[in-house]
FIKOLZA-1660 file (N, C-alpha, C; in steps of 0.1 Angstrom, whole numbers, plus 5000, padded with zeros to 4 digits):
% residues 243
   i   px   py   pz ch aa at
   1 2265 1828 0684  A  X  N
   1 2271 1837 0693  A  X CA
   1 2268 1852 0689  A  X  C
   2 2272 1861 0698  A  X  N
   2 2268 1877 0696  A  X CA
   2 2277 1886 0697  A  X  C
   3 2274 1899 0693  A  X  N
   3 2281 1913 0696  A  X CA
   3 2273 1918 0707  A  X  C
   4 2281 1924 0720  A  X  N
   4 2276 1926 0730  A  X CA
   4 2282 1943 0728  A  X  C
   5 2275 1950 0730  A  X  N
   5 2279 1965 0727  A  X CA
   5 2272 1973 0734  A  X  C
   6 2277 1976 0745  A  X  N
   6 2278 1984 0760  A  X CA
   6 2278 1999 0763  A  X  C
   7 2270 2007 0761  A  X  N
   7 2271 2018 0763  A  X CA
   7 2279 2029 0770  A  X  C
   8 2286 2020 0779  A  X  N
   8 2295 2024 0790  A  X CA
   8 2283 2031 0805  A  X  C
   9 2291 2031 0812  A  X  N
   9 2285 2038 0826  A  X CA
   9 2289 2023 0837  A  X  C
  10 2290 2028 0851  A  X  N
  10 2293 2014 0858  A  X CA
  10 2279 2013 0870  A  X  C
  11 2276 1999 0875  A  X  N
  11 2263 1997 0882  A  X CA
  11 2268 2003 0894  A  X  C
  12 2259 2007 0906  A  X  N
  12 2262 2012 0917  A  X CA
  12 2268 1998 0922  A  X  C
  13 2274 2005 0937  A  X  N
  13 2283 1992 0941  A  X CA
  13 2275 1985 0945  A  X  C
  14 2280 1969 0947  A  X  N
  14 2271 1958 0953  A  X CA
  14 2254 1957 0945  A  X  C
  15 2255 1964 0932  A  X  N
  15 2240 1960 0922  A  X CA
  15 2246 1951 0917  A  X  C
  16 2245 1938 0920  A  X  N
  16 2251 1930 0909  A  X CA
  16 2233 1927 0899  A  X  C
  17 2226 1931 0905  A  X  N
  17 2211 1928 0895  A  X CA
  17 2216 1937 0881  A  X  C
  18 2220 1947 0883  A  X  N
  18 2224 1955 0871  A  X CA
  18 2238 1946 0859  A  X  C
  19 2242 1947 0870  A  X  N
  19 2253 1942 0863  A  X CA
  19 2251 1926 0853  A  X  C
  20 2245 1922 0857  A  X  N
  20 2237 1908 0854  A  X CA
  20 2233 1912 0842  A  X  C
  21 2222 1920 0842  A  X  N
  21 2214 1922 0831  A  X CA
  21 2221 1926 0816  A  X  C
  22 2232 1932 0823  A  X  N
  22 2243 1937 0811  A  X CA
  22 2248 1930 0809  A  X  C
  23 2260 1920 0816  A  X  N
  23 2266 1913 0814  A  X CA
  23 2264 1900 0809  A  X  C
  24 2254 1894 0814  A  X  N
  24 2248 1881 0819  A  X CA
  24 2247 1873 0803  A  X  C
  25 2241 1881 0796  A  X  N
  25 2240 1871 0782  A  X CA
  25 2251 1869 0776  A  X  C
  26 2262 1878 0775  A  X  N
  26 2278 1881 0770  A  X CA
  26 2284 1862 0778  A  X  C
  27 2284 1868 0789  A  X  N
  27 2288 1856 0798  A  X CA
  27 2286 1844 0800  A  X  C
  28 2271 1841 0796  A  X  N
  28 2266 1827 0793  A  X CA
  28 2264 1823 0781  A  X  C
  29 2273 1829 0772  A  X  N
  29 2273 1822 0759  A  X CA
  29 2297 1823 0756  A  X  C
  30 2300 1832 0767  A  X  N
  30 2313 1824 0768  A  X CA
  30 2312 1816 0775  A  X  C
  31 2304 1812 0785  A  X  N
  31 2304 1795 0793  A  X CA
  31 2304 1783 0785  A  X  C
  32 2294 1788 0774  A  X  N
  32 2290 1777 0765  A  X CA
  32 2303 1776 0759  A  X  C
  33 2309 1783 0755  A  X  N
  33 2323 1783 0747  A  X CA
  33 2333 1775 0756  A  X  C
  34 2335 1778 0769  A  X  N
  34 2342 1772 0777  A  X CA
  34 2339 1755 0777  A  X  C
  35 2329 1756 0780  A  X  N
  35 2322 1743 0787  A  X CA
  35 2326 1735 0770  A  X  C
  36 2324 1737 0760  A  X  N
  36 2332 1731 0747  A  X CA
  36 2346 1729 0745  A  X  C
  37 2354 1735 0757  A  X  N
  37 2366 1735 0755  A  X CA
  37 2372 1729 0764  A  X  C
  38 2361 1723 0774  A  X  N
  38 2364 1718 0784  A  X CA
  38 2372 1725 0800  A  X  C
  39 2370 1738 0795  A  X  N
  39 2372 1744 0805  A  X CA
  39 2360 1748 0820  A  X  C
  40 2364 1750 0832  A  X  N
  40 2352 1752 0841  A  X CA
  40 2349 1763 0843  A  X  C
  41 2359 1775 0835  A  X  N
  41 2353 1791 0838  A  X CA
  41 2355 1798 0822  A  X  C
  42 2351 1807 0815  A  X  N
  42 2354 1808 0805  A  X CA
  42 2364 1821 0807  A  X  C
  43 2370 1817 0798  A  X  N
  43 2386 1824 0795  A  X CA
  43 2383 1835 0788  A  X  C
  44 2388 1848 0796  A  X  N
  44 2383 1859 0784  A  X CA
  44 2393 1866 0783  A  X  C
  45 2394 1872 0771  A  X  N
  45 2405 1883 0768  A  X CA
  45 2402 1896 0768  A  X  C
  46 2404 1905 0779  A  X  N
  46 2400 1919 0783  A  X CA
  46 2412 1931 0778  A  X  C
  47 2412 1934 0768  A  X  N
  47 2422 1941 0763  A  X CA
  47 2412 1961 0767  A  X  C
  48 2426 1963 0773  A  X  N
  48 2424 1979 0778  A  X CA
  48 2434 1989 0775  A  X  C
  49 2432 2000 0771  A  X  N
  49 2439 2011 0762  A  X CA
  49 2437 2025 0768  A  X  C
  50 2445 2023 0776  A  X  N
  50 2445 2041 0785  A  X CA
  50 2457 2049 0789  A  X  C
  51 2452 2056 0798  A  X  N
  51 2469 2069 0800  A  X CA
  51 2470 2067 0812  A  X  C
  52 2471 2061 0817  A  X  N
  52 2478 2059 0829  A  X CA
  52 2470 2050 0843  A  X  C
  53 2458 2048 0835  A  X  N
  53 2450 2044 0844  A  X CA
  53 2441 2030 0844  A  X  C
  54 2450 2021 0835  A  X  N
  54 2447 2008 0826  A  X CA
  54 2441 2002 0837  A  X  C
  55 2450 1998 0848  A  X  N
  55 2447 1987 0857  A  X CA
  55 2435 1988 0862  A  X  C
  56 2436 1999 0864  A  X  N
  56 2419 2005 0875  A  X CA
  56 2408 1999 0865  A  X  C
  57 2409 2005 0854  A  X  N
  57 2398 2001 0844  A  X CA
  57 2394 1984 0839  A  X  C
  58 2410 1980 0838  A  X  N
  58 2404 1963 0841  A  X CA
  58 2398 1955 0852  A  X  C
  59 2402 1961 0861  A  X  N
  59 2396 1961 0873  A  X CA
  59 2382 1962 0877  A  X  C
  60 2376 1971 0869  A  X  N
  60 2363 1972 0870  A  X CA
  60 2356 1967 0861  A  X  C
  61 2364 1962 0851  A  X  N
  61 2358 1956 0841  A  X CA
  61 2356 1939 0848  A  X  C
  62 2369 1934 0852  A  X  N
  62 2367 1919 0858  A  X CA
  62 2358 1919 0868  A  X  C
  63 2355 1935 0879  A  X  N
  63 2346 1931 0892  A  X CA
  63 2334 1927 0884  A  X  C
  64 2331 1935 0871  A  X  N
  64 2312 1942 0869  A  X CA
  64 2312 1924 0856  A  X  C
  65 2324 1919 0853  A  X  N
  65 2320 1904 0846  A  X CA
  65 2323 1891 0861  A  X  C
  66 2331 1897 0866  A  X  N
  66 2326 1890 0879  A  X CA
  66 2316 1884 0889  A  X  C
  67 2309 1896 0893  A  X  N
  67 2298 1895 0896  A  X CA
  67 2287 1888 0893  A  X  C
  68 2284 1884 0878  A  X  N
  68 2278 1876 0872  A  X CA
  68 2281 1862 0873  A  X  C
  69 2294 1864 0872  A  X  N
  69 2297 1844 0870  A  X CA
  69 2314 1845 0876  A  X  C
  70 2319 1831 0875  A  X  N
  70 2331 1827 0875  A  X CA
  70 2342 1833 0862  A  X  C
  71 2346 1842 0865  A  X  N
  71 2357 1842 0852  A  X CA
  71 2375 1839 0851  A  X  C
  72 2378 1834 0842  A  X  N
  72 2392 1837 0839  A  X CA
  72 2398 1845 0832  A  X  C
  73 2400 1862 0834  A  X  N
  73 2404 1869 0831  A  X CA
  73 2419 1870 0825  A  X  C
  74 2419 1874 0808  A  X  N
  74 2434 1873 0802  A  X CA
  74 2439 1885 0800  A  X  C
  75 2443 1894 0811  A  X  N
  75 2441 1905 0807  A  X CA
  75 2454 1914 0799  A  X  C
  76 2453 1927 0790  A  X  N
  76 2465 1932 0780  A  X CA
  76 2455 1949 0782  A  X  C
  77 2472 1952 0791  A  X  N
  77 2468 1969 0796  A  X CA
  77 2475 1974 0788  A  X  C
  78 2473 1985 0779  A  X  N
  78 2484 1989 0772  A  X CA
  78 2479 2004 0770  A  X  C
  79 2490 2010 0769  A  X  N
  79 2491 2026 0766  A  X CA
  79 2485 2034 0752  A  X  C
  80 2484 2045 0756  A  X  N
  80 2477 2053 0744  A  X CA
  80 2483 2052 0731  A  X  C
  81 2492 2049 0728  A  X  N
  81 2503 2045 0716  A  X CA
  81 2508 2028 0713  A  X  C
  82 2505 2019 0726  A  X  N
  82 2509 2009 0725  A  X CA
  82 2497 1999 0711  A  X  C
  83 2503 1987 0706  A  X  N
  83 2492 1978 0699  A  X CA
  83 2497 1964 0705  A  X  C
  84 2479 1956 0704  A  X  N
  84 2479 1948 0709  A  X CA
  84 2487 1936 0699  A  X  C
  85 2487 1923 0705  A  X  N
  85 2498 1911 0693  A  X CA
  85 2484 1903 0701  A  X  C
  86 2485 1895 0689  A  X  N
  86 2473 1880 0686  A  X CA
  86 2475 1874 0698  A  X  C
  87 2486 1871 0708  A  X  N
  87 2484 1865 0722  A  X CA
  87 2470 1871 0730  A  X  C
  88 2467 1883 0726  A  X  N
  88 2461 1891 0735  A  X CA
  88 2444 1884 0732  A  X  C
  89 2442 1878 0726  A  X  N
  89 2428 1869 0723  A  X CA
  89 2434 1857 0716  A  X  C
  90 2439 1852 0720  A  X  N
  90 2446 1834 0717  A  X CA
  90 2440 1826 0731  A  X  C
  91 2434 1814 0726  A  X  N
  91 2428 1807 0732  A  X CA
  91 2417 1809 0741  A  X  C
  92 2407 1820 0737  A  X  N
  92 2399 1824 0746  A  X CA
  92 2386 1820 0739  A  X  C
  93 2374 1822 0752  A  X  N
  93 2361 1823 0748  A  X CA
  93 2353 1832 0748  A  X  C
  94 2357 1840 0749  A  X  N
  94 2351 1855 0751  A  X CA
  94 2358 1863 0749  A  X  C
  95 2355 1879 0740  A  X  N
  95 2365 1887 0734  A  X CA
  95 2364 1903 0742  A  X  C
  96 2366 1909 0753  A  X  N
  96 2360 1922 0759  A  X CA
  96 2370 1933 0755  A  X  C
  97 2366 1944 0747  A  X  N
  97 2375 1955 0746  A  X CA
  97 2370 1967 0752  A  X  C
  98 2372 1972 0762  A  X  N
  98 2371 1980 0774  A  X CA
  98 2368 1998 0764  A  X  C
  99 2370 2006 0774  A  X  N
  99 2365 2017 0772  A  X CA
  99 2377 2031 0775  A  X  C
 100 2376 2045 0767  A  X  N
 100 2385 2052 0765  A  X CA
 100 2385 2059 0759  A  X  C
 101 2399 2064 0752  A  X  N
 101 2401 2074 0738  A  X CA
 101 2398 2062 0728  A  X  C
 102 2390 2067 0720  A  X  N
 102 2379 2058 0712  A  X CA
 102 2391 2055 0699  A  X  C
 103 2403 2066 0695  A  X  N
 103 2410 2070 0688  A  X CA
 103 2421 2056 0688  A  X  C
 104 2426 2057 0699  A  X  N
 104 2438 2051 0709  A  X CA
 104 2434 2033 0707  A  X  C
 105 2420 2031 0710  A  X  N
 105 2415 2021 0708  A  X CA
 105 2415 2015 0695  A  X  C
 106 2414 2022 0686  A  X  N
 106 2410 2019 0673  A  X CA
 106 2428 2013 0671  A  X  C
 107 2438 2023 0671  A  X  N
 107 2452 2019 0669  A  X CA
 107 2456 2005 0672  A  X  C
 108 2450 2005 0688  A  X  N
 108 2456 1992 0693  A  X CA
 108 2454 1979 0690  A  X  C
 109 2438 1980 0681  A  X  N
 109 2434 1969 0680  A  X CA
 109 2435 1966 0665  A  X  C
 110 2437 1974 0657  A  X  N
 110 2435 1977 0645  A  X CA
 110 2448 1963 0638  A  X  C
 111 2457 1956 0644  A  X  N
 111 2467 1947 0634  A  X CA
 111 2458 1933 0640  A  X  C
 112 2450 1935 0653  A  X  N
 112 2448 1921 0653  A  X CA
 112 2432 1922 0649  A  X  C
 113 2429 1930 0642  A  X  N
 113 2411 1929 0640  A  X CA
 113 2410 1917 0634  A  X  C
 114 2418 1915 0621  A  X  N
 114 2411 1904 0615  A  X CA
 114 2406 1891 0621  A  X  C
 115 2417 1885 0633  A  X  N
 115 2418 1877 0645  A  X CA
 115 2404 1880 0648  A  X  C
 116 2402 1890 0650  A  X  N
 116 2393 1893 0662  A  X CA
 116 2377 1890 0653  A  X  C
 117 2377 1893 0642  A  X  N
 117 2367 1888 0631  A  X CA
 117 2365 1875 0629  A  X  C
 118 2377 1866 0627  A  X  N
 118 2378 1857 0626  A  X CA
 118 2373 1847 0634  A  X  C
 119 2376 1854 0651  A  X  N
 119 2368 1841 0660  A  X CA
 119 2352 1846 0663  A  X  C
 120 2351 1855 0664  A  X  N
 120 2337 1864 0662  A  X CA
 120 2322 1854 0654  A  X  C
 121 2338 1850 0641  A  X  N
 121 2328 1845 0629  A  X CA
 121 2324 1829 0634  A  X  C
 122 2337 1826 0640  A  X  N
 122 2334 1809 0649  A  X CA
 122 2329 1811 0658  A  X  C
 123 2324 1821 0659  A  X  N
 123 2316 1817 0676  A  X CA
 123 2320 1822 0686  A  X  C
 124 2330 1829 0690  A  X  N
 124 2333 1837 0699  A  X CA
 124 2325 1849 0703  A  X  C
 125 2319 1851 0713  A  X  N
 125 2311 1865 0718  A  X CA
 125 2322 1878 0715  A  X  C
 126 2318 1886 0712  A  X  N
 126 2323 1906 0717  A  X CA
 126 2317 1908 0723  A  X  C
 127 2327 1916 0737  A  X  N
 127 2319 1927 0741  A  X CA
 127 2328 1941 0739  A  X  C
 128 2325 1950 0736  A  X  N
 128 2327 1959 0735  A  X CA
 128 2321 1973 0744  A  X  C
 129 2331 1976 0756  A  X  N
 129 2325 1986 0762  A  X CA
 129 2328 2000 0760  A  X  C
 130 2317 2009 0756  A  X  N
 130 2323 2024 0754  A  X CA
 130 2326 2021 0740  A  X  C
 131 2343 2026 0744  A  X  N
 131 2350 2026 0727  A  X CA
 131 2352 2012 0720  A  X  C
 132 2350 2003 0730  A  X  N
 132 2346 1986 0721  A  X CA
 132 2339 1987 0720  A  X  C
 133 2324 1994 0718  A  X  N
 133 2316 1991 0709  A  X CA
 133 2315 2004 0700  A  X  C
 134 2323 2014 0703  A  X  N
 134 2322 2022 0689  A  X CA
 134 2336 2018 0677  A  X  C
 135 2341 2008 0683  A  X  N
 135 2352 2007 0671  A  X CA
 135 2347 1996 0663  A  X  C
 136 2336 1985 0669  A  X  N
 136 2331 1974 0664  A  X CA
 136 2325 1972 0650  A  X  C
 137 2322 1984 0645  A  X  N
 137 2311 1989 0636  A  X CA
 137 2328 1989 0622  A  X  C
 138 2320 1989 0609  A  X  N
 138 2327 1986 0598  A  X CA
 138 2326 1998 0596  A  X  C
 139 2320 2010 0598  A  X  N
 139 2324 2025 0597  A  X CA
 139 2321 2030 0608  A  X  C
 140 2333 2034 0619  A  X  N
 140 2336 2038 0631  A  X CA
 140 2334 2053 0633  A  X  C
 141 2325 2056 0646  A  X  N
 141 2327 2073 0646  A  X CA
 141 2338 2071 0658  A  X  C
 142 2348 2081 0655  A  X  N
 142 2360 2078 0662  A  X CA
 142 2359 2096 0673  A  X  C
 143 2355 2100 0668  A  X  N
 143 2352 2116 0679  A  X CA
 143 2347 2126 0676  A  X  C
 144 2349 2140 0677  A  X  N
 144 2347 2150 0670  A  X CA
 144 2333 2157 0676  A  X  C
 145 2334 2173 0679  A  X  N
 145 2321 2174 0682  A  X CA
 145 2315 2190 0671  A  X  C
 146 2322 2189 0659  A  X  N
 146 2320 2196 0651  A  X CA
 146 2316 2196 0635  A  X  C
 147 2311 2198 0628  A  X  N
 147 2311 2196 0615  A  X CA
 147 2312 2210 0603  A  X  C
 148 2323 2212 0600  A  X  N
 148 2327 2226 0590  A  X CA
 148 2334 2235 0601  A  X  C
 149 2336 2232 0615  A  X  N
 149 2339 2243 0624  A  X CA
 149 2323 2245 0633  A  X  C
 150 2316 2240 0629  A  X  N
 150 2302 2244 0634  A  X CA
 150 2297 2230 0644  A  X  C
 151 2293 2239 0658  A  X  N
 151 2294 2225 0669  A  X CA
 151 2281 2219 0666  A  X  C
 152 2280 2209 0667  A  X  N
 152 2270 2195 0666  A  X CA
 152 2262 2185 0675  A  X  C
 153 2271 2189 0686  A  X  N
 153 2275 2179 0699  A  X CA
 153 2281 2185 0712  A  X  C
 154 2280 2183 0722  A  X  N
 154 2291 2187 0737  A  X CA
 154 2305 2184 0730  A  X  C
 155 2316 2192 0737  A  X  N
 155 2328 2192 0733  A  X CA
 155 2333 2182 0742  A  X  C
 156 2325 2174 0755  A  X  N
 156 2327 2169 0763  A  X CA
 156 2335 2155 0762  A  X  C
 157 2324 2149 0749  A  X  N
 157 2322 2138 0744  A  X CA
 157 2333 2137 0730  A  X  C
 158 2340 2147 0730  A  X  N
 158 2347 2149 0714  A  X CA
 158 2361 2136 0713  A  X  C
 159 2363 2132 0720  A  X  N
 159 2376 2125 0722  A  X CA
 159 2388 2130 0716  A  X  C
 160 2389 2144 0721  A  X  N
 160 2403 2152 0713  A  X CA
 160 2404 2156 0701  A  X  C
 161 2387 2153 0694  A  X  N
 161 2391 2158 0680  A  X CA
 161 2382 2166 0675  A  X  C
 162 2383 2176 0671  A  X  N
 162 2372 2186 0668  A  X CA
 162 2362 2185 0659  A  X  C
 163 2366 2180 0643  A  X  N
 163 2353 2176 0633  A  X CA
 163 2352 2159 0637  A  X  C
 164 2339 2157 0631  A  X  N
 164 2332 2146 0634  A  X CA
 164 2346 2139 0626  A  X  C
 165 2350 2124 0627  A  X  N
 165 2359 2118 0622  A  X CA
 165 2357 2101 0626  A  X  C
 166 2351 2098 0612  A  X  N
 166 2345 2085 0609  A  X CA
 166 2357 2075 0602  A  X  C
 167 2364 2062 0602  A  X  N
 167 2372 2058 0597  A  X CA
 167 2366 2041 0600  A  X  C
 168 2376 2032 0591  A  X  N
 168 2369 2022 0592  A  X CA
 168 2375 2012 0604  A  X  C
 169 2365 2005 0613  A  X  N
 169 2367 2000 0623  A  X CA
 169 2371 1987 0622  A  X  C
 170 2371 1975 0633  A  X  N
 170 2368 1962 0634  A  X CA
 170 2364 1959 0625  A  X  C
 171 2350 1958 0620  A  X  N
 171 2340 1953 0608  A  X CA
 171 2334 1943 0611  A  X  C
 172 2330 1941 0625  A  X  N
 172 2322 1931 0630  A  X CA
 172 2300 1932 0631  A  X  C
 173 2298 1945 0619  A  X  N
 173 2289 1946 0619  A  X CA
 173 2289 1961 0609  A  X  C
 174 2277 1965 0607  A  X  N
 174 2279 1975 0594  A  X CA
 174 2270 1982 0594  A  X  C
 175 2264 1988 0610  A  X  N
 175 2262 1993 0611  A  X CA
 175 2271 2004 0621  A  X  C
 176 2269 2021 0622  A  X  N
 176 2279 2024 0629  A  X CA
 176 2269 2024 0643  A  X  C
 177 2284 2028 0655  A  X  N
 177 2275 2031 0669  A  X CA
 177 2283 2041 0676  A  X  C
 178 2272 2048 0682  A  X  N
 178 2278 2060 0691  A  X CA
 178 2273 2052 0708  A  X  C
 179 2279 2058 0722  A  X  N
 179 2277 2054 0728  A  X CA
 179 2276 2070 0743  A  X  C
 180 2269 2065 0755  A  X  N
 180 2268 2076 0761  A  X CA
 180 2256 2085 0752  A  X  C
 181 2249 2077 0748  A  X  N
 181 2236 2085 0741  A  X CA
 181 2230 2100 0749  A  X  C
 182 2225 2091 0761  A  X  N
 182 2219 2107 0769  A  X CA
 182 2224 2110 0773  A  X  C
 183 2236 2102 0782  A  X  N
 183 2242 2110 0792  A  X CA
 183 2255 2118 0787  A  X  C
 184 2260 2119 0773  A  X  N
 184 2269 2127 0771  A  X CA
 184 2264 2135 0763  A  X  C
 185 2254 2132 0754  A  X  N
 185 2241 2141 0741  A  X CA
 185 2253 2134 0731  A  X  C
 186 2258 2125 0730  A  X  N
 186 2262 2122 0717  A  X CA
 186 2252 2118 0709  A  X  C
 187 2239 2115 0706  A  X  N
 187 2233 2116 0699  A  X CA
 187 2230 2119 0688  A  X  C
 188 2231 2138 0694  A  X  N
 188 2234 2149 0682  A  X CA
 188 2243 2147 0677  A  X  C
 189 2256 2141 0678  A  X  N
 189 2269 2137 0667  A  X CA
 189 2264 2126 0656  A  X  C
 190 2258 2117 0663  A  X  N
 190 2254 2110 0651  A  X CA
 190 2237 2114 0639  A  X  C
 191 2234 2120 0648  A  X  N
 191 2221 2128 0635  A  X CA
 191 2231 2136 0624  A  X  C
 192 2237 2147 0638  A  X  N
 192 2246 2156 0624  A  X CA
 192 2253 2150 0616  A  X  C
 193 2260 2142 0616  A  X  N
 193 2269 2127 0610  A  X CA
 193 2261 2123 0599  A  X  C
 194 2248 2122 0601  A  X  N
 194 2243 2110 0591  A  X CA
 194 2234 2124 0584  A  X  C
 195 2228 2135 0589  A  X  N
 195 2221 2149 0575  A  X CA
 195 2235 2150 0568  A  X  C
 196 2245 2153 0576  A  X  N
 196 2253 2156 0568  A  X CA
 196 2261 2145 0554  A  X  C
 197 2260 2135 0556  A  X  N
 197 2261 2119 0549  A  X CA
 197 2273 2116 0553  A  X  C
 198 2283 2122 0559  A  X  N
 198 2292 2111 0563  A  X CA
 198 2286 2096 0573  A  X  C
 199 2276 2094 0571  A  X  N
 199 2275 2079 0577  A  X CA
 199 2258 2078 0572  A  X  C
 200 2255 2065 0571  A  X  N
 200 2241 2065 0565  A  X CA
 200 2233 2057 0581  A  X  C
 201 2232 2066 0591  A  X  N
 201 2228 2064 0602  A  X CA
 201 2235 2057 0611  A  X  C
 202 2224 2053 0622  A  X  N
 202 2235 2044 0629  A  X CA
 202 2222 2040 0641  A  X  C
 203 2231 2032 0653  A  X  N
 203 2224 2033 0670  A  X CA
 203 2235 2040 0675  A  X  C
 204 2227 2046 0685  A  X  N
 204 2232 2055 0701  A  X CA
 204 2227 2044 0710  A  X  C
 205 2236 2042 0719  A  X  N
 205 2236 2033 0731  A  X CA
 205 2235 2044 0747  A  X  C
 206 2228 2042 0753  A  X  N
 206 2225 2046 0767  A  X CA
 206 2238 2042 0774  A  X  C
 207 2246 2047 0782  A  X  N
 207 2249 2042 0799  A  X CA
 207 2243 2031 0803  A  X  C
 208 2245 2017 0808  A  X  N
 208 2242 2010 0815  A  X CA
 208 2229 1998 0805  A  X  C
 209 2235 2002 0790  A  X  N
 209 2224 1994 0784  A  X CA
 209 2235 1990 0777  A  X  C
 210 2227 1975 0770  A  X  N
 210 2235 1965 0758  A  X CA
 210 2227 1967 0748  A  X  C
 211 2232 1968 0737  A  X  N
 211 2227 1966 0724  A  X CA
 211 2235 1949 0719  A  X  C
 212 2228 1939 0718  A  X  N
 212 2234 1925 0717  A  X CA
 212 2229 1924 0705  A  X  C
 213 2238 1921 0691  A  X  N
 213 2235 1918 0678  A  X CA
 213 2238 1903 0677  A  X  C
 214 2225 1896 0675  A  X  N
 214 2228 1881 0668  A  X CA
 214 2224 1879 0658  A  X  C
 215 2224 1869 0649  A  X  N
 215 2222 1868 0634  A  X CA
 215 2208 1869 0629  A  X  C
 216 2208 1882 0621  A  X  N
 216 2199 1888 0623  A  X CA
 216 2190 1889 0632  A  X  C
 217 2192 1893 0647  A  X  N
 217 2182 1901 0650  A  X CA
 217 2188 1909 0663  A  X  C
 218 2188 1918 0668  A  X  N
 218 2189 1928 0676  A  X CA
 218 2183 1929 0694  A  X  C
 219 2188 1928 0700  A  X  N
 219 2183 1930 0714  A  X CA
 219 2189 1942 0724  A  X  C
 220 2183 1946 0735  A  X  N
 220 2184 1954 0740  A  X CA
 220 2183 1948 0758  A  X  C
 221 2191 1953 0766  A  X  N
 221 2188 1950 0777  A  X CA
 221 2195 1961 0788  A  X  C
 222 2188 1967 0801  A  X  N
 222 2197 1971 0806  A  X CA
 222 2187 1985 0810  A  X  C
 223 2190 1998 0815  A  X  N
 223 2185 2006 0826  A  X CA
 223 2181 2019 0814  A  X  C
 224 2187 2018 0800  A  X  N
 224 2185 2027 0789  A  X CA
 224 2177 2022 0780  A  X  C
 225 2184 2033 0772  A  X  N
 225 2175 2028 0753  A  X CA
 225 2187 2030 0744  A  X  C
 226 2187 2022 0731  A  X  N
 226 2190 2024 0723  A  X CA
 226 2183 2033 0711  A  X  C
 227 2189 2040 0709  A  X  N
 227 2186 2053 0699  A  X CA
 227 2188 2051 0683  A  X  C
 228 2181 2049 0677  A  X  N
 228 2182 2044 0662  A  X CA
 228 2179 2057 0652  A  X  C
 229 2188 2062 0645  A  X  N
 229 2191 2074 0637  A  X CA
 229 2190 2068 0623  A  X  C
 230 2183 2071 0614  A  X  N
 230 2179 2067 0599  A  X CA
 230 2178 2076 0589  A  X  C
 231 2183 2077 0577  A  X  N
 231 2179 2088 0566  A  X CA
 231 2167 2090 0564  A  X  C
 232 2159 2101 0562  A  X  N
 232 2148 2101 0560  A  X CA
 232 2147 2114 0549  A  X  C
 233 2139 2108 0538  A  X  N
 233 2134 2121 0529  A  X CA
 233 2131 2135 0537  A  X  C
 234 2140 2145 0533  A  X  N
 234 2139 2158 0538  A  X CA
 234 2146 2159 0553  A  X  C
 235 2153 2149 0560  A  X  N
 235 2156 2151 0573  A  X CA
 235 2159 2135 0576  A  X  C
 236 2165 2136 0592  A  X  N
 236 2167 2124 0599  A  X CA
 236 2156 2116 0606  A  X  C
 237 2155 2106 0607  A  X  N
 237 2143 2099 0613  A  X CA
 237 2151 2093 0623  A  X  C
 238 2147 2099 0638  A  X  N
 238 2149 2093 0651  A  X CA
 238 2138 2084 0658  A  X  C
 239 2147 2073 0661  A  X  N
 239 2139 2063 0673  A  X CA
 239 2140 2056 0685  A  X  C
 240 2135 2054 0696  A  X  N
 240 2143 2044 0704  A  X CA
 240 2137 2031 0704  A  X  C
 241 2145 2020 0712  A  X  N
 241 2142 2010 0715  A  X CA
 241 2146 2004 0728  A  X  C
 242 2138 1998 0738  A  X  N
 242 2139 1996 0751  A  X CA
 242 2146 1984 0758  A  X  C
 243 2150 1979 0768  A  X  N
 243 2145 1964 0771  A  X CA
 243 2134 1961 0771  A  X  C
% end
């Protein structure tokens, strides 16, 4: 099974070909989980972390895993201060942590990670959209669009916090990830992140693309690129990779 790590952005309405492409491998390997458990739809746990606006966002999260297949949505809306409890991925086959204050996210999920490692390591899929896949990473960039006071990045993209601010995430992989590559320029957060050494590189994820990590090996699918940021003698070494 895989880490499914989502760049965030949503397909136009009625593309379910998009939505397929993103979703579709996540999905057919919680079937397989299901179909083991003897279940006819696979059971996922959609845990969402917002200010006021949870429902909407699960909502679009069940249409755009909808679209693809049959689901059983388990869903846990909770507030910018609330944390999730182990019911919130108990008996499921699929694990989705939705998208937001990347900050807020990190809190909520932060007492049941090990859970969330735990089934990850049996075989349960992640997906991670947005800020589920930037908390996924064993060293999390959590916001920030400055470094010393000096900007790095759009303030757009900062998630409330002004210096770059790296802390340790999930730990479901060890490398870190930024997301909204082009369409927010977070990019430049993660180059300045990694010249400066708070992080020893990372991927940037596109809008509308998956970065899907399975044992040892990497895939990419979806309307973007993944952006690959590396230490390099004298400077950063930037690269992409496609579907």
């Amino acid at each position: 099974m895989s880490i499914h790590l989502v760049g965030g952005g949503w397909a136009a309405e009625n593309d379910t070909d998009s939505d397929a492409v993103v979703y579709g491998p996540f999905l057919a390997e919680a079937a397989l989980r299901a179909t083991a458990a003897g279940r006819d739809e696979p059971r996922l746990a959609i845990i969402v972390v917002r200010n006021g606006d949870g429902d909407d966002h699960a909502a679009k999260l069940v249409a755009a895993l909808g679209a693809v297949g049959p689901i059983d949505p388990h869903l846990t809306v909770l507030g910018l201060a609330d944390e999730a409890a182990l019911l919130a991925v108990a008996d499921v086959d699929g694990i989705v942590i939705g998208g937001g204050l990347t900050p807020a996210y990190l809190t909520a999920v932060a007492p049941i990670a090990g859970e969330i490692r735990r089934q990850v390591a049996a075989g349960i899929p992640y997906l991670g959209y947005s800020a589920g896949a930037m908390i996924a990473a064993e060293r999390a960039v959590l916001g920030g669009w400055q470094i010393g006071g000096v900007p790095v990045s759009p303030q757009g993209a900062s998630e409330e916090l002004d210096e770059i601010t790296i802390e340790n995430g999930i730990g479901l992989l060890d490398v870190t990830v930024d997301v909204h590559a082009a369409q927010w320029g977070t990019l430049g957060r993660m180059v300045a992140a990694t010249e400066a050494g708070l992080i020893r590189g990372g991927l940037a994820v596109d809008e509308g693309t998956v970065l899907i990590v399975g044992q040892g090996t990497l895939g990419v699918a979806g309307t973007g690129s993944v952006w690959t940021v590396s230490e390099s003698e004298g400077g950063v070494l930037v690269s992409t990779f496609g579907s």
